[in-house]
Biopython code that builds the backbone (N, CA, C, O; Angstrom):
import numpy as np
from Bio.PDB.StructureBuilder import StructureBuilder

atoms = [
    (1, "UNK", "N", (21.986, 9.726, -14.069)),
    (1, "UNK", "CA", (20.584, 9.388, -14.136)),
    (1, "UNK", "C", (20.155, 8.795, -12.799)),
    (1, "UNK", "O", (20.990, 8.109, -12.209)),
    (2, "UNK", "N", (18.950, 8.976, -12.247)),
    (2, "UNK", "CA", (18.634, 8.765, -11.041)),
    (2, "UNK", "C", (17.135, 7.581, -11.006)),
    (2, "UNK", "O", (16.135, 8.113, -11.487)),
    (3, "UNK", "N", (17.036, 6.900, -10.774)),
    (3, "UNK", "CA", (16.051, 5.607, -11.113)),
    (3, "UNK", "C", (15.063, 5.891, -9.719)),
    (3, "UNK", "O", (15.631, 6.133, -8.655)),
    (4, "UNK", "N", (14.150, 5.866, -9.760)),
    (4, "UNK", "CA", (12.920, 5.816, -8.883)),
    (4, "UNK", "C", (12.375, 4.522, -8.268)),
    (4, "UNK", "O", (12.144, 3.690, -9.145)),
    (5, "UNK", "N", (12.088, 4.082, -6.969)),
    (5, "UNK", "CA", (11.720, 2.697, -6.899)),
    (5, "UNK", "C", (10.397, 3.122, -6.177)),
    (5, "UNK", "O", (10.227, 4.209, -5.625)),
    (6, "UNK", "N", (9.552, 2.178, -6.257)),
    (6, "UNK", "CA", (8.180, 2.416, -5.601)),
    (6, "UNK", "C", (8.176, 0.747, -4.499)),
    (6, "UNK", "O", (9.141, 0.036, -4.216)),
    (7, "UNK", "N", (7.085, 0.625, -4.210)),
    (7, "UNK", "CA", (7.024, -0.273, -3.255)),
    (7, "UNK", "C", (5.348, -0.644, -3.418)),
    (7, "UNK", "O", (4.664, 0.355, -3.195)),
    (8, "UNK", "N", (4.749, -1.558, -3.672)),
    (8, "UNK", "CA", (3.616, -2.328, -3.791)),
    (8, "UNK", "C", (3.225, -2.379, -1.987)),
    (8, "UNK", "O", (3.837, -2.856, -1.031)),
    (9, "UNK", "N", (1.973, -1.672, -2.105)),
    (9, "UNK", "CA", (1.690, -2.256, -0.829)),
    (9, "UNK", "C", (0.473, -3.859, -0.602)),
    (9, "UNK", "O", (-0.257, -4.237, -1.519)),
    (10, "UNK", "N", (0.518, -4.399, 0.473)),
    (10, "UNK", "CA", (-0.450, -5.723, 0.273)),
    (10, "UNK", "C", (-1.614, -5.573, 0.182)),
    (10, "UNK", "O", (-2.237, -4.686, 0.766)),
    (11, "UNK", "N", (-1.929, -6.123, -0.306)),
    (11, "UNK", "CA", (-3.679, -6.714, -1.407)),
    (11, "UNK", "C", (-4.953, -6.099, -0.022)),
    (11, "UNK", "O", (-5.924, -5.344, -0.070)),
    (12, "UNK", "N", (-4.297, -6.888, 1.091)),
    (12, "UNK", "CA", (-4.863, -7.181, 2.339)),
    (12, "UNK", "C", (-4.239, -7.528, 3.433)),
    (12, "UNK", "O", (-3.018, -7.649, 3.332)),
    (13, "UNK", "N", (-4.688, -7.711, 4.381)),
    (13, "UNK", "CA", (-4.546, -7.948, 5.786)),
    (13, "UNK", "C", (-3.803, -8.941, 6.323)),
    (13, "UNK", "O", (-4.239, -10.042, 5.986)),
    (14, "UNK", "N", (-2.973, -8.982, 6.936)),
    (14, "UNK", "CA", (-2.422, -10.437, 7.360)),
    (14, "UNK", "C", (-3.306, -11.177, 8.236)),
    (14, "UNK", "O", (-3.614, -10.721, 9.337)),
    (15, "UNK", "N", (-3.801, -12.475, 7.748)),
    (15, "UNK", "CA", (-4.864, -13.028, 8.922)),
    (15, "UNK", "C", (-5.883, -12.418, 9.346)),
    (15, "UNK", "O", (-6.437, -12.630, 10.424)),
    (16, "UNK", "N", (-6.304, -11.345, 8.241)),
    (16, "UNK", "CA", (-7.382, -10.787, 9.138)),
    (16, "UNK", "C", (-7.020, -9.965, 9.856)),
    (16, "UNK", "O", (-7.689, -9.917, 10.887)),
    (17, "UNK", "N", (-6.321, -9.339, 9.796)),
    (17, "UNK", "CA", (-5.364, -8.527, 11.447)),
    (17, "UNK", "C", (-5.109, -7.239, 10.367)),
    (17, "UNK", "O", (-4.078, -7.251, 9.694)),
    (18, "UNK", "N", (-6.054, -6.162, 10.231)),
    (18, "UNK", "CA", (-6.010, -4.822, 9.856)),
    (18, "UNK", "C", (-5.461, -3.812, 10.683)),
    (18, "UNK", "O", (-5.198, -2.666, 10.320)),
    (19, "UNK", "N", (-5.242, -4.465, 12.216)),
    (19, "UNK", "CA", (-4.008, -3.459, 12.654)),
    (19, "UNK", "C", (-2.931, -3.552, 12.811)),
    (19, "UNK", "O", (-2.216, -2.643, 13.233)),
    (20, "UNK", "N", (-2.485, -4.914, 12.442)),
    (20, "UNK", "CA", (-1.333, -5.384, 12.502)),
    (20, "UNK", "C", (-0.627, -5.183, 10.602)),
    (20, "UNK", "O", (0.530, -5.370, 10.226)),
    (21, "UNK", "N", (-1.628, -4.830, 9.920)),
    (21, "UNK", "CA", (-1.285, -4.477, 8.418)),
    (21, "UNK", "C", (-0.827, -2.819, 8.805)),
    (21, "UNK", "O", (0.330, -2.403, 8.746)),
    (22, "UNK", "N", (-1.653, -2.263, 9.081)),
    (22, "UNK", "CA", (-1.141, -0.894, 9.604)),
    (22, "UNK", "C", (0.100, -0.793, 10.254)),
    (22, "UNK", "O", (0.987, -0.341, 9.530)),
    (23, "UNK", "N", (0.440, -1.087, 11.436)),
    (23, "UNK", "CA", (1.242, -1.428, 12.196)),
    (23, "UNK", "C", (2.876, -2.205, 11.444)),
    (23, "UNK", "O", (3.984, -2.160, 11.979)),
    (24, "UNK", "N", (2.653, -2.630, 10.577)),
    (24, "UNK", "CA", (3.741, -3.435, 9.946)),
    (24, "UNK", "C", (4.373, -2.262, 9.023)),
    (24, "UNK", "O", (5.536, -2.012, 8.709)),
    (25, "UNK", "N", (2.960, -1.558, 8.674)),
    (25, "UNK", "CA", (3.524, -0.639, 7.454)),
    (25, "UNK", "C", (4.185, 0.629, 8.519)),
    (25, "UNK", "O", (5.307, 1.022, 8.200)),
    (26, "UNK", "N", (3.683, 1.130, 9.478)),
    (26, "UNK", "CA", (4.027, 2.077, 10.235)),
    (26, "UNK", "C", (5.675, 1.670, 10.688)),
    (26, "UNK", "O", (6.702, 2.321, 10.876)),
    (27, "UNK", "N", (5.391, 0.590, 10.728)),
    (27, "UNK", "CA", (7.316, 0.139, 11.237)),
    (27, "UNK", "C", (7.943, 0.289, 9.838)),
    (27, "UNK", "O", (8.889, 1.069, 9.940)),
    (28, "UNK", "N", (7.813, -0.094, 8.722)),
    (28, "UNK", "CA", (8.471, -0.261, 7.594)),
    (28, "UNK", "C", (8.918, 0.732, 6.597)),
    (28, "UNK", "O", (10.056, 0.946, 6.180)),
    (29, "UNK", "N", (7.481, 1.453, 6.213)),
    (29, "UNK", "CA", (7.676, 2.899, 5.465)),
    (29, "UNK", "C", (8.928, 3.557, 6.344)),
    (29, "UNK", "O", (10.010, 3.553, 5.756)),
    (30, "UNK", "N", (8.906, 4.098, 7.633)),
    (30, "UNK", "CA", (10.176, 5.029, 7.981)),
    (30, "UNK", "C", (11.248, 4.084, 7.724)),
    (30, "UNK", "O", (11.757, 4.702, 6.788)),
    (31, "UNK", "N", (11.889, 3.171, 7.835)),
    (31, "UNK", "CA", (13.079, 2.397, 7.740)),
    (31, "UNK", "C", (13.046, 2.217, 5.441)),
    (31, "UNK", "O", (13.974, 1.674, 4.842)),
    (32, "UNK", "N", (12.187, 2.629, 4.939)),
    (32, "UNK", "CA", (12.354, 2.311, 3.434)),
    (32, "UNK", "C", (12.413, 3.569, 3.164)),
    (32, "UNK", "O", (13.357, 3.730, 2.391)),
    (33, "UNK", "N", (11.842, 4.661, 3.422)),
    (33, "UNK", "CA", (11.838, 5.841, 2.542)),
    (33, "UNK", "C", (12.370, 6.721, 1.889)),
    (33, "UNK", "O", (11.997, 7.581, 1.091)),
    (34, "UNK", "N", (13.885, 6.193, 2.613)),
    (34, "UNK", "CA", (15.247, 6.434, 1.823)),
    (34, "UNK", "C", (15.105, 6.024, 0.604)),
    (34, "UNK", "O", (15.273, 6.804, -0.334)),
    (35, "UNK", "N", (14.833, 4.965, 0.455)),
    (35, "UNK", "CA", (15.091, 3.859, -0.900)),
    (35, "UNK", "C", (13.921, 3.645, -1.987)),
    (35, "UNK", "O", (14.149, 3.238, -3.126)),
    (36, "UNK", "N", (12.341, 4.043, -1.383)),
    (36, "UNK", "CA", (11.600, 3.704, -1.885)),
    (36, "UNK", "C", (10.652, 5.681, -2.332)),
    (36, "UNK", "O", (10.404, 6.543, -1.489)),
    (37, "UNK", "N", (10.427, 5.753, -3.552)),
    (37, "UNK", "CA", (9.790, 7.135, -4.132)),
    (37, "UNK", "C", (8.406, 7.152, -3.708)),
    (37, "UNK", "O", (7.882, 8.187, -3.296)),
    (38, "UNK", "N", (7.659, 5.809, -3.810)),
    (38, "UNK", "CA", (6.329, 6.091, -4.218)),
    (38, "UNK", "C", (5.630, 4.458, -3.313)),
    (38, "UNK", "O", (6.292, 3.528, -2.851)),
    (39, "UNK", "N", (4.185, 4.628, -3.329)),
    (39, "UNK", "CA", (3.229, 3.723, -2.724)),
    (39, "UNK", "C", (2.739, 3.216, -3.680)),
    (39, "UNK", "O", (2.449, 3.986, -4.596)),
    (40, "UNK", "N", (2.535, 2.176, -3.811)),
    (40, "UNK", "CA", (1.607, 1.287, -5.094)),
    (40, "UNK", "C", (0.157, 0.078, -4.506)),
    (40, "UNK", "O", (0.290, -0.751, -3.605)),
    (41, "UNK", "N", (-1.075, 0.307, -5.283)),
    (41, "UNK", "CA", (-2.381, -0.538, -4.780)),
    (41, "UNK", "C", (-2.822, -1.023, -5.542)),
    (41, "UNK", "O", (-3.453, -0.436, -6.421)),
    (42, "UNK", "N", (-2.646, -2.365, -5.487)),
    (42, "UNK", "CA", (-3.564, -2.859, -6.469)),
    (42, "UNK", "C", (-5.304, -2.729, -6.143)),
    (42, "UNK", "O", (-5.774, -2.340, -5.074)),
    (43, "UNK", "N", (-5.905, -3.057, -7.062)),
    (43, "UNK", "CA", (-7.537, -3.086, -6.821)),
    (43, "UNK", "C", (-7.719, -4.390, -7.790)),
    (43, "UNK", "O", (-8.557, -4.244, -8.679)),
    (44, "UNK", "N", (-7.223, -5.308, -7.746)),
    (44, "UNK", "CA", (-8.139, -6.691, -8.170)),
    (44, "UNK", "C", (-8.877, -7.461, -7.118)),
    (44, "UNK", "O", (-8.486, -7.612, -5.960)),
    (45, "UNK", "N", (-10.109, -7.985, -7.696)),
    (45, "UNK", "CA", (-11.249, -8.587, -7.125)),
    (45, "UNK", "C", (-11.357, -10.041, -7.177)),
    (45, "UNK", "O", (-12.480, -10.533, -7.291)),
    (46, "UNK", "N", (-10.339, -10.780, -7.108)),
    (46, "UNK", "CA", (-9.922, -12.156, -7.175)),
    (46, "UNK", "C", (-9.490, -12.841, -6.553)),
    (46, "UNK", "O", (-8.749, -13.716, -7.001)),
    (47, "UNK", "N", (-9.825, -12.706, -5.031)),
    (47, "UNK", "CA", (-9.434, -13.180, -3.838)),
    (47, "UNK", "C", (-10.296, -14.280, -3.412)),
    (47, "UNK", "O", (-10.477, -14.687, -2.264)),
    (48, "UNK", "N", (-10.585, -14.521, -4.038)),
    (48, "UNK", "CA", (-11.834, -15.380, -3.350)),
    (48, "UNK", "C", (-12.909, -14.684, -2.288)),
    (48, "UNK", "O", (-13.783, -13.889, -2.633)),
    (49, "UNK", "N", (-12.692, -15.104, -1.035)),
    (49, "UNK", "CA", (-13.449, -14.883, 0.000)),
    (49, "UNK", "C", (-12.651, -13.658, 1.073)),
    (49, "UNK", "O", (-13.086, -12.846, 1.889)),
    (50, "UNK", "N", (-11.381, -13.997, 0.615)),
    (50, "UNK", "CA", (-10.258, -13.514, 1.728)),
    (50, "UNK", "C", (-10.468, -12.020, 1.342)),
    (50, "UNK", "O", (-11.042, -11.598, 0.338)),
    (51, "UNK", "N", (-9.594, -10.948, 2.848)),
    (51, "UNK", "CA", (-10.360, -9.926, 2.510)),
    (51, "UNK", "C", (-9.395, -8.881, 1.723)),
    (51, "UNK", "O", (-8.188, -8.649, 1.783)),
    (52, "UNK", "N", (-10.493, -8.345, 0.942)),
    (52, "UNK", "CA", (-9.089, -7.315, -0.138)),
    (52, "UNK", "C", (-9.675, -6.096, 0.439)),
    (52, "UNK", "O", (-10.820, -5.881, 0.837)),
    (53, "UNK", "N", (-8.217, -5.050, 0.378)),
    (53, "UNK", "CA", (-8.682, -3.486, 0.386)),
    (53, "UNK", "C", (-8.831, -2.624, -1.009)),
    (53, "UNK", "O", (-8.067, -2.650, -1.974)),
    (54, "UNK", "N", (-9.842, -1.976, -0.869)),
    (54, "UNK", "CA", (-10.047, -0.997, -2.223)),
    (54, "UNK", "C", (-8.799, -0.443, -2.421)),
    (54, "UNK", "O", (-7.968, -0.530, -1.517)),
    (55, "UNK", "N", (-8.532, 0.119, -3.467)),
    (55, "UNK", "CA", (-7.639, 0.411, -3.836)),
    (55, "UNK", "C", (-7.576, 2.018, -3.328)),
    (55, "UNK", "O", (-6.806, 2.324, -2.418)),
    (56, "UNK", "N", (-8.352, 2.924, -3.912)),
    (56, "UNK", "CA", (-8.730, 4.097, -3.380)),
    (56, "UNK", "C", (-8.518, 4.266, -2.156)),
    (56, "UNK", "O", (-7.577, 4.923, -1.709)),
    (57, "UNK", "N", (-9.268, 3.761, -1.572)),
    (57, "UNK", "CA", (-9.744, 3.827, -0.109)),
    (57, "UNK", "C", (-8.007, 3.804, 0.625)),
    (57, "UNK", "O", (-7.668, 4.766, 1.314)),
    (58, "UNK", "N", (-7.201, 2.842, 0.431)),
    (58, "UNK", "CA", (-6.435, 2.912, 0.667)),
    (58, "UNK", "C", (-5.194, 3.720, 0.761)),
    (58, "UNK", "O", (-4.373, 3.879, 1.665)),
    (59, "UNK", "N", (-5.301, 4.169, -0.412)),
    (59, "UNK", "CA", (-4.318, 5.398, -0.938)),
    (59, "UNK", "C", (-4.491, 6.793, -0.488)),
    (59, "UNK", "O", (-3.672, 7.711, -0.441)),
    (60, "UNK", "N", (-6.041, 6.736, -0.091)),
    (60, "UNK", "CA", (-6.462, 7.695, 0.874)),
    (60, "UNK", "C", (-6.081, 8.033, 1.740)),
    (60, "UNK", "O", (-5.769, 9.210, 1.921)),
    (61, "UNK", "N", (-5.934, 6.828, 2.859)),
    (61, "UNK", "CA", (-5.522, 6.727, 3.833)),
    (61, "UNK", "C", (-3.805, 6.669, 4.192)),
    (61, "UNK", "O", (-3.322, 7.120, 5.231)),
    (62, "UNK", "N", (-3.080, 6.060, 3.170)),
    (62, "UNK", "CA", (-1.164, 6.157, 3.271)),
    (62, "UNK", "C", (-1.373, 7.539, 2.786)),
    (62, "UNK", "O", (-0.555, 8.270, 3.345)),
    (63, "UNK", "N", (-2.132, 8.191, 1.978)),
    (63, "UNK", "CA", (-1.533, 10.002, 1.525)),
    (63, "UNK", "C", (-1.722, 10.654, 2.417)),
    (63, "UNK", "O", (-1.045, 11.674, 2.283)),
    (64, "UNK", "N", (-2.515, 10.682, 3.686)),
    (64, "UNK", "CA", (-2.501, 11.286, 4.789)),
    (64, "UNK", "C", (-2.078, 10.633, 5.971)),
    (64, "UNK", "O", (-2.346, 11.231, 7.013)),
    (65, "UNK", "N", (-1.417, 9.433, 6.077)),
    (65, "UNK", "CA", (-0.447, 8.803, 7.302)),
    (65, "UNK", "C", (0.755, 8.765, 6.683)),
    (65, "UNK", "O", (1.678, 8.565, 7.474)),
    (66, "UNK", "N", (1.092, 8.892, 5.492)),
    (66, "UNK", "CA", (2.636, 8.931, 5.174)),
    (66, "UNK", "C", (2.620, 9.758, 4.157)),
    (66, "UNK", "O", (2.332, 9.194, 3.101)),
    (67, "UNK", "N", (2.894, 11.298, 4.049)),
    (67, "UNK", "CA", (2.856, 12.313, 3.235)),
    (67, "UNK", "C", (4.196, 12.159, 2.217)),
    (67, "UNK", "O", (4.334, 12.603, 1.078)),
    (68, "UNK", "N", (4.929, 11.541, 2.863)),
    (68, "UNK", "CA", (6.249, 11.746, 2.207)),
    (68, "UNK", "C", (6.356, 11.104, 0.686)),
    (68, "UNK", "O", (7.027, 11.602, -0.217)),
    (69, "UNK", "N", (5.577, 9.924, 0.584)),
    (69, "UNK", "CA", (5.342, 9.204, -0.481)),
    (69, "UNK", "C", (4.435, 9.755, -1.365)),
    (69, "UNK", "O", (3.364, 10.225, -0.981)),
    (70, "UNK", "N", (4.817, 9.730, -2.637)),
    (70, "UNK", "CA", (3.971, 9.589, -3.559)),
    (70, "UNK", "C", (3.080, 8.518, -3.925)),
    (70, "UNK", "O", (3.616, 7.410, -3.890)),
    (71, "UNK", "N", (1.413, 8.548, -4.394)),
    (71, "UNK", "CA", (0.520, 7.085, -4.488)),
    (71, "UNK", "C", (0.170, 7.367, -5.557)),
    (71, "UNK", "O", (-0.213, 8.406, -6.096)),
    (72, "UNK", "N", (0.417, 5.735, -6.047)),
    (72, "UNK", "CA", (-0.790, 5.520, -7.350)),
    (72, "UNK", "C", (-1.644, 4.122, -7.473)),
    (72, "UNK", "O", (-1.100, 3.196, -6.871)),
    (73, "UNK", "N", (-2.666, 3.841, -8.021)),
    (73, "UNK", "CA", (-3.007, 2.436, -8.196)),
    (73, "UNK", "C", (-2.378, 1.569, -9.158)),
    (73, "UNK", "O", (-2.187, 2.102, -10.252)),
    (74, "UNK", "N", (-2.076, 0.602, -9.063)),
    (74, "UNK", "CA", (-1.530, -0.074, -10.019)),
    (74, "UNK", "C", (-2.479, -0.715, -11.114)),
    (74, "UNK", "O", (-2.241, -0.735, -12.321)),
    (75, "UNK", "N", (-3.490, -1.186, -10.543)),
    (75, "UNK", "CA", (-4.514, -1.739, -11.278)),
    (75, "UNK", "C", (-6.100, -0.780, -10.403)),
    (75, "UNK", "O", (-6.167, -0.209, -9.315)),
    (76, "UNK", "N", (-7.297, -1.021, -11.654)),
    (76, "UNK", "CA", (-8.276, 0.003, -11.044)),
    (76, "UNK", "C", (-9.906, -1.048, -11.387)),
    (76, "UNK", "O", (-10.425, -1.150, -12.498)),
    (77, "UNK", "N", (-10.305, -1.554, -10.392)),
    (77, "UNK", "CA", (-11.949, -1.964, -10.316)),
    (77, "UNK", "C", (-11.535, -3.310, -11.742)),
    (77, "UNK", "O", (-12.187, -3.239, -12.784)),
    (78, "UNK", "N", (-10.429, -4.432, -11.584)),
    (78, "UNK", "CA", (-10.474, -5.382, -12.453)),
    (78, "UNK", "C", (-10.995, -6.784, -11.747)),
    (78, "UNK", "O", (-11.105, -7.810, -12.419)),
]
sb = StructureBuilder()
sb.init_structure("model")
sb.init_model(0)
sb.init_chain("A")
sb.init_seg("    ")
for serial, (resi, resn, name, xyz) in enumerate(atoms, 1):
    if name == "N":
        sb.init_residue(resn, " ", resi, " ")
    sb.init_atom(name, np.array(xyz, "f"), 0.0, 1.0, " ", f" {name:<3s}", serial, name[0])
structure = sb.get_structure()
């Protein structure tokens, strides 16, 4: 039997720093993709002020910078 692992990606941005969220993931996905099946997004709206990424929007964007992965949302507009 063969078990599947996925990988949660973050809510948001480190510090505000949306290219350095990119950039972290661009280093990381190739060094995990051995190990990891799939991309995961949350979409909760409970951040306070701090900044969250859509969920969509996001998954948009890793399905065409990292093809290799499979995406889903984890949670949707809560």
């Amino acid at each position: 039997m063969t078990i599947d692992f996925g990988l949660v990606l973050p809510a948001g941005p480190p510090k505000n720093a949306l290219d350095r969220w990119r950039d972290d993931l661009d280093a990381v996905l190739p060094v995990v993709a051995s190990r990891f099946r799939s991309l995961w997004m949350t979409d909760h709206f409970f951040w306070d002020d701090a900044p969250t990424f859509e969920a969509w929007t996001v998954l948009a964007y890793a399905a065409a910078r990292w093809p290799q992965f499979e995406l889903g949302p984890i949670v949707l507009g809560q």
